[in-house]
N, C-alpha and C positions, 0 to 999 in steps of 0.2 A: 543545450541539447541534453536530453535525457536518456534512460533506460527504456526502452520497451519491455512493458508489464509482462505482454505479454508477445510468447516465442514462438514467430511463426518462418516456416521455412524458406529456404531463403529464394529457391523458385519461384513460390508463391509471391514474393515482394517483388520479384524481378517483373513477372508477367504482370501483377499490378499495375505498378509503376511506367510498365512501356504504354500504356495506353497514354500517356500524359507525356511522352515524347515530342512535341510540338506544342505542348503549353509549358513558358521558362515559369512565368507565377507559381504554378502549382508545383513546380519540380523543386524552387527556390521553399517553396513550404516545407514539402517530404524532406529535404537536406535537414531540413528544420527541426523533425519530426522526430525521429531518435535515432542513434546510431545504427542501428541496423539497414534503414531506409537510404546513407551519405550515401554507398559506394552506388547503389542504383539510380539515384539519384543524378546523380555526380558524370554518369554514364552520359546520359542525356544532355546534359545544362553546360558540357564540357567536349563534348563528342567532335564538332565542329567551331573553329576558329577563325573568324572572316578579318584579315587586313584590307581597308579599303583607304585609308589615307596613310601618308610617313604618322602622322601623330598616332594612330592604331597602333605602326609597327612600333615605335618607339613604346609606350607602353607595355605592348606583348615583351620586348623586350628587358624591360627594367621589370616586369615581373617576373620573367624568367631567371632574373638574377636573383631572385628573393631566395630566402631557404623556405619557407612555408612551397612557393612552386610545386615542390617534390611530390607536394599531394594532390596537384590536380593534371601538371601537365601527364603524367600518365594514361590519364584519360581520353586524350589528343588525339584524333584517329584519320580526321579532314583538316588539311589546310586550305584556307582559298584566301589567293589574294587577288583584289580585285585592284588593278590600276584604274582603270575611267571607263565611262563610259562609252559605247559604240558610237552612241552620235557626237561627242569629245575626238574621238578618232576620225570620223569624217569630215569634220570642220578642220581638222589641221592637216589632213589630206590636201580638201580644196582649196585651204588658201596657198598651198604653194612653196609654206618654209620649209625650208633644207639644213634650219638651226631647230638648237633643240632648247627648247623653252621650257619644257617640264621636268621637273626634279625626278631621275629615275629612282626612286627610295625604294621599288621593286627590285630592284637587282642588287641591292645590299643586305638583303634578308639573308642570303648566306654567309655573309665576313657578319653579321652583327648578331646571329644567334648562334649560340654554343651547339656545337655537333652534339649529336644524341642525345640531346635534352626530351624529344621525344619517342620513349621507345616504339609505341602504341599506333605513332602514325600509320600511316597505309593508301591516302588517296589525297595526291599535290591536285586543285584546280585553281588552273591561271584564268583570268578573264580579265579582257584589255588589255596584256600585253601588248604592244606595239613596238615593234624590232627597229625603227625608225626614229623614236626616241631613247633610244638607248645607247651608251658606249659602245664602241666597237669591242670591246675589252672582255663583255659581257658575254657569258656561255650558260644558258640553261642545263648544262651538266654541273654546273656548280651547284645547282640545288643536292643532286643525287650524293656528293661529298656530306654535306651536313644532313640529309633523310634520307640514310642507306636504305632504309626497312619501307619506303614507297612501293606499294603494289599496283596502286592505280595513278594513270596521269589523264587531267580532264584539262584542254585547253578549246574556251570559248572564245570566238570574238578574237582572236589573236593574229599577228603576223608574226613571224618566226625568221632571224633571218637566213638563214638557210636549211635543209633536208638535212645534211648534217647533223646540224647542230641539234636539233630535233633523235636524230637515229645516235647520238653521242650520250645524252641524260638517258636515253632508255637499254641505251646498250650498259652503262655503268648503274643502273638499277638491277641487280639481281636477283630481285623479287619480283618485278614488275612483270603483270600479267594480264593488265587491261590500262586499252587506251582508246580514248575517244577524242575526236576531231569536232568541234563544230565551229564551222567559219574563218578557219585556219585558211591565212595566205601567205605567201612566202617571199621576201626580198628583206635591204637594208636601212632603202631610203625610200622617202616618199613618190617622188619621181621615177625612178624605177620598183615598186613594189608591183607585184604581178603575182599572178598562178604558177605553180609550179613550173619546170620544163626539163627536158630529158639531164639535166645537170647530173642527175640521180647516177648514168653510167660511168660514168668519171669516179665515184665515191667508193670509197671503201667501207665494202660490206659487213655489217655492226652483227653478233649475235647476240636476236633478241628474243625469247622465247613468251611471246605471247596467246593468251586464252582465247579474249575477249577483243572486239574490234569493231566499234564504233566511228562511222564516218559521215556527220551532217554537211554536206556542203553542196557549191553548185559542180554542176558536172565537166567544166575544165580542167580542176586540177585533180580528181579521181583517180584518172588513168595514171599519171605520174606516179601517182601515191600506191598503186595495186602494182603497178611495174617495180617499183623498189621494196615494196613486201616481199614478192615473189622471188625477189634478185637475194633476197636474205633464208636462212633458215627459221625466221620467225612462223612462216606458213605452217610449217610444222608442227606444231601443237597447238594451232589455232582450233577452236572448238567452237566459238560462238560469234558470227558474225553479222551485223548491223549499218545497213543504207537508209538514210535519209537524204529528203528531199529528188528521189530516182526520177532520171527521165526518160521517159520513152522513147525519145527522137533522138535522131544520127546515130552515133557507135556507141553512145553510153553501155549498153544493153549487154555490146559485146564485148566490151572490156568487163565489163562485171562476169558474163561469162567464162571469157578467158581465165580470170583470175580463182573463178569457183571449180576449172576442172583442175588449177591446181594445186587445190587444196584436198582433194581426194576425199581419201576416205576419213580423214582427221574432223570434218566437220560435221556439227550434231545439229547448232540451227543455227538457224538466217531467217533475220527481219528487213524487209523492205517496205521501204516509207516512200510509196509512188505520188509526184506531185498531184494537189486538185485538179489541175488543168489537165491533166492525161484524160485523152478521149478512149483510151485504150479498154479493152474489158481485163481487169485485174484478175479472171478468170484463166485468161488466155496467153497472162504474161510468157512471153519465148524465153523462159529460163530453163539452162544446160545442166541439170542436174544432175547427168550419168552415172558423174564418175562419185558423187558423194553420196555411196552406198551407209553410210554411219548416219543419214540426216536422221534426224527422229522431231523434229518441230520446224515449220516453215510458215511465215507468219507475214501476210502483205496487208499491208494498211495503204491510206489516203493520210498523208502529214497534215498537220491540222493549220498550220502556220509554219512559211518557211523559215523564220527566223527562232522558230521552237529550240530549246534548249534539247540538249542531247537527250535522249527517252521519250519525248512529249511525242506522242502520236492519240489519234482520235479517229473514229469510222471504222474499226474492225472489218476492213471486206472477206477473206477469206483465213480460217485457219485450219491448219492439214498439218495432224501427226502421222509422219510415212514410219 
């Protein structure tokens, strides 16, 4: 690696270089390129961290024990660990076992990496957890112990097994200020795994102070999920919030309104991602908006695919800054 001739500012390398954010080749050259280009470089190529098998974590791991480490995990800003896939989870669903056959190497991520190895982080995404093949033992607050500095938590595709335990990792994140849901269901075992249920008023109330709120799912366990928001102070500084997958039919409508008069005047915007099959006019949606005199962006789409990851929307039908 060399000198750069010639000295150019270090904005200018930065904005360069982010065009090149999604090509690793070209970024693996610029590290290449001279030292002034590593740290931007380094930004990208290092930014996010995907564990998808024990043999990943094991690696991630033995490298983090290196001393060289010190110079990249800093960079570290997404973790995602992905256990299996969705249709791996339905196949062990349907056939009915109540043993557990899959090596949880998920849930040892926090006894096998050293606390605060990453300062830098800021956004945990679980995909494939399933609470069904896990210890009982096992507490997703135990991530928040080894990644105090988590601001976002993204869980896709997951079972959870309980509301709890979910309202326990984000009450012990003190940073955490965006959370998104998509496909989240909640139980222990296979046999009883289900949609949420009023279990929530039994629970003691977490304080969580949340920005952002993202929720892809079907419209069962919604209501649950906006009754123990509302039963906490997190409402409270919610400012940005996010329905996919909305349905038009039965009370969905009015649970969602319920829960937007009580969020008041704290709320700036709201996106709703109304299913394709709605005959409805998205013109005419019956949304309660009185009391959120602070809206300044309302934003209703048609979901392009329900099993879309969290953000994916398509068809812009109407947008209205009030």
């Amino acid at each position: 690696m060399s000198e750069c001739t010639a000295t150019l500012p270090a904005e200018l390398i930065d904005y360069t270089i982010d065009f090149l954010h999604d090509d690793s080749q070209s970024l693996k050259a610029c590290a290449l390129t001279c030292k002034a280009w590593l740290a931007s470089s380094r930004f990208h190529l290092f930014g996010t961290i995907t564990l998808a098998t024990e043999k990943d974590l094991g690696r991630f791991v033995t490298f983090g024990s290196n001393a060289g480490s010190s110079q990249v995990l800093p960079y570290i800003r997404t973790l995602s660990i992905s256990k299996t896939s969705i249709f791996e989870a339905c196949l062990f669903l349907a056939s009915g076992a109540h043993s557990v056959e899959h090596t949880p190497w998920e849930t040892t991520v926090p006894q096998r990496f050293p606390s605060n190895k990453l300062p830098s982080l800021r956004t945990l995404h679980l995909k494939g957890f399933q609470s069904f093949w896990q210890p009982n033992s096992f507490s997703l607050s135990s991530f928040a112990k080894v990644f105090p500095t988590i601001s976002c938590v993204k869980l896709e595709n997951c079972s959870v097994s309980s509301l709890d335990d979910l309202a326990k990792l984000l009450g012990e994140l003190k940073d955490v200020e965006s959370l998104c849901l998509d496909g989240v269901s909640f139980g222990r075992s296979s046999a009883t795994l289900a949609m949420l249920t009023r279990s929530w008023e039994a629970s003691t109330a977490i304080n969580i102070s949340l920005k952002r709120l993202r929720i892809d799912n079907s419209s069962k366990p919604i209501t649950d999920i906006l009754y123990w928001l509302a039963s906490t102070s997190s409402v409270d500084s919610l400012k940005s919030l996010a329905f996919t997958r909305v349905s038009t039919k039965g009370t969905y409508l009015d649970d969602v309104n319920e829960f937007l008069r009580s969020l008041g005047d704290g709320l700036e915007e709201l996106t709703l991602g109304v299913e394709e099959e709605s005959e409805l006019n998205l013109s005419e949606l019956p949304l309660s908006l009185d009391a959120n005199t602070s809206l300044r962006s309302l934003t209703i789409v048609k979901s392009k695919n329900p099993s879309s990851n969290c953000g994916d929307y398509s068809h812009p039908i109407d947008v209205t800054v009030l």
